[in-house]
N, C-alpha and C positions, 0 to 999 in steps of 0.2 A: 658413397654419398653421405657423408657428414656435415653438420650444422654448427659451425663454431661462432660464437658469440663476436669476434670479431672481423663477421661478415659485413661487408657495405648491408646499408636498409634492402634496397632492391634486390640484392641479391639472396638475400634472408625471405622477404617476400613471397619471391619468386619459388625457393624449395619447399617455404610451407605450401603454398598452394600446390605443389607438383606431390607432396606426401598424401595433401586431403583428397587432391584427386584420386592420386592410388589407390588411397586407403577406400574411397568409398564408390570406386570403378565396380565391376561386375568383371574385368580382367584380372585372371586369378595368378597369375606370374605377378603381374605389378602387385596387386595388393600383400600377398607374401613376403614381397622383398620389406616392401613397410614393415609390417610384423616382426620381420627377421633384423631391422636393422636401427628401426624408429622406434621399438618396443620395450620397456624394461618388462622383464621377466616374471616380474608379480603383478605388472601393470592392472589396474582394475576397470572394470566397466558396470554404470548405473545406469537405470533408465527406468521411467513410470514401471515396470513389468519386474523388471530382476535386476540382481545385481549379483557380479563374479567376479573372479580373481584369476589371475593366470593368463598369459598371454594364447595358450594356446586353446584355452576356454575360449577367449575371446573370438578370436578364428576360428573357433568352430561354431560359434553364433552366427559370426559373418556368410559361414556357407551355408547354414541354414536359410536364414533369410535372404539369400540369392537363389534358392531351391525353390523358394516357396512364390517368389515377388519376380515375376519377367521383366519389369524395367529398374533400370539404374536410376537413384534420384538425379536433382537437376539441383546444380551447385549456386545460389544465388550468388553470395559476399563471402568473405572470409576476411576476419579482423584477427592481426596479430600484434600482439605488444610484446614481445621478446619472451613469455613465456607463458600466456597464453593463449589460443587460438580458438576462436568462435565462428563457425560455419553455420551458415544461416542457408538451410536450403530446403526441397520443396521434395519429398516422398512421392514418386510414382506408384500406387499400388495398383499392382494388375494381378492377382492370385494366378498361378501356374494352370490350377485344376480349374477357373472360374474367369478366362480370358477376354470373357468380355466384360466384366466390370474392370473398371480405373478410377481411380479417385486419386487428387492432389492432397496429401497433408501436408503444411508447411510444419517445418521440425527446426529443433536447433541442436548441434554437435560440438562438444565443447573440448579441447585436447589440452589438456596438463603436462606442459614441459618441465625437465628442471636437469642438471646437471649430470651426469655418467659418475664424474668425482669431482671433488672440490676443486674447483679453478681450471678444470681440466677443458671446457669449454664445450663442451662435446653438450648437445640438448635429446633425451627419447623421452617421451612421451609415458607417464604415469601413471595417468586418469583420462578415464574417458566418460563424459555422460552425455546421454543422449534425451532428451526432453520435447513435450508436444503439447500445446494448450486444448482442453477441452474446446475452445473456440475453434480453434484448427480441425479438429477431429468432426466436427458437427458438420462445420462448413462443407465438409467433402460426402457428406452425402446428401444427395439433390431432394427428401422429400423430408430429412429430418433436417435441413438446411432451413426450406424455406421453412417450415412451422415453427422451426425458432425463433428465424427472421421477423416470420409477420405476427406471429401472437405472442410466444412469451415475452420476448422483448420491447414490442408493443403493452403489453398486461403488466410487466412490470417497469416501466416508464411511466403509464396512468399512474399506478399503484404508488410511489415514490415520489410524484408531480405530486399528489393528493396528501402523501404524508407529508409530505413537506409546507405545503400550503396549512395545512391544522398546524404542524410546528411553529410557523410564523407567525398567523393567527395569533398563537398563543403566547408566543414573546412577545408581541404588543400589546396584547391585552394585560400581560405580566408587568411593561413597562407602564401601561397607564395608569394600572393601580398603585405602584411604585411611587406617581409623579403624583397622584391622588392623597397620599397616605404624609407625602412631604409637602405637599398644601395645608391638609390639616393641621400639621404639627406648625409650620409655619405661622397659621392663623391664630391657632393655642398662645404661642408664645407673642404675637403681636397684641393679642386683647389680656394675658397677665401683664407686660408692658403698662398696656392703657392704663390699667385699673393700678398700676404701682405707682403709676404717673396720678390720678387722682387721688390716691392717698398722701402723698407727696403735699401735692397742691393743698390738702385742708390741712395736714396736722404741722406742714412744715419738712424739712426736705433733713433735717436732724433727726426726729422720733424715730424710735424702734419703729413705728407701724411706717414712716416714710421709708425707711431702709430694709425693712424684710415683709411690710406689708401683713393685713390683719391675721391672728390667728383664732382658733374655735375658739380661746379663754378668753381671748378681747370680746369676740361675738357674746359670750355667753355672761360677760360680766357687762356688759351693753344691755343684755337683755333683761338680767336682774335688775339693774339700776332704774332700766324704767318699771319696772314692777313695784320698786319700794318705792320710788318717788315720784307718783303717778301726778301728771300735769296740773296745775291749779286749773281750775274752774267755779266758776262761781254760781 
């Protein structure tokens, strides 16, 4: 049972899915043969817990956790693109010593193919990881299930609705000062306008004071002038 790259789709398909089956059966002849045959010899394996090297490390993980767990998971999908394979399926835990508890965790198993030798066409498997969401893991048990369910994610939904709401709040209130602050400036420069346009209008649209409008020495020579040449009266 070999996997050469120029297999028909279907018929490529078909071997991966008949390897994941093996591989993750509780039938210990088929799964072997995988090992022996779909394996490279340093192959490694990661997962939330450990991570090892060595093919035969690896099988003997496998027989561990077929020791310990009485049901074979349940095989959802299996997605392959030519050299990687993603098995998306759903953990029976029934403990050996504790037979009446089971719980569903959905898991995902992920197989790294690549080449025996270059061009040689031949595909085993490299890498394996195996991965499980804390969502998955809560889910499966019925009394930390629900109180996740209905309070924390209730408490933090309020929590988050609220923040959010202050955030918004706050960008419009951010944006109205903005439009507040460019009014003003608008209005500044509309009434220097006015007042450059009535200067304009007396001295004449020539004068320095029509073209850059009064300054403190005009003010202040204005002010003298009327001091020494105080109005007639009689």
């Amino acid at each position: 049972m070999s996997h050469t790259l120029d297999d028909p789709a279907d018929e490529s398909s078909n071997l991966i899915q008949d390897i994941v089956r093996d591989l993750l059966s509780y039938d210990s002849v088929r799964q072997k043969r995988v090992f022996e045959y779909y394996f490279f010899r340093d192959a490694s394996l990661t997962s939330p817990l450990m991570s090892i090297e060595g093919v035969v490390n690896i099988q003997n993980v496998y027989t561990v956790w077929k020791s310990l767990n009485r049901d074979e998971p349940s095989i959802n999908n299996i997605v392959f693109d030519g050299k990687i394979a993603v098995v998306h399926l759903t953990q029976n835990l029934c403990p050996s010593i504790f037979p009446f508890v089971k719980m569903k965790v959905p898991a995902i198993v992920t197989l790294y193919f690549k080449e025996t030798d270059e061009d040689s066409g031949l595909l085993k498997i490299y890498r394996e990881e195996d991965s499980w969401t804390l969502e998955g893991l809560i889910s499966s048990v019925p009394l930390i299930s629900f109180w996740y369910d209905n309070v924390v994610r209730v408490v933090m939904g309020k929590l988050l609705t609220t923040a959010g709401d202050v955030l918004h709040s706050a960008v419009i209130q951010a944006q109205k000062m903005s439009l507040h602050g460019r009014e003003i400036q608008r209005l500044g420069q509309q009434i220097a306008q006015e007042k450059l346009d009535e200067y304009r209008l007396t001295f004449g649209s020539d004068s320095r004071l029509a073209i850059e409008g009064p300054t403190n020495d005009d003010c202040s020579d204005n002010d003298n002038s009327t001091k020494k040449h105080p109005p007639y009266s009689s």
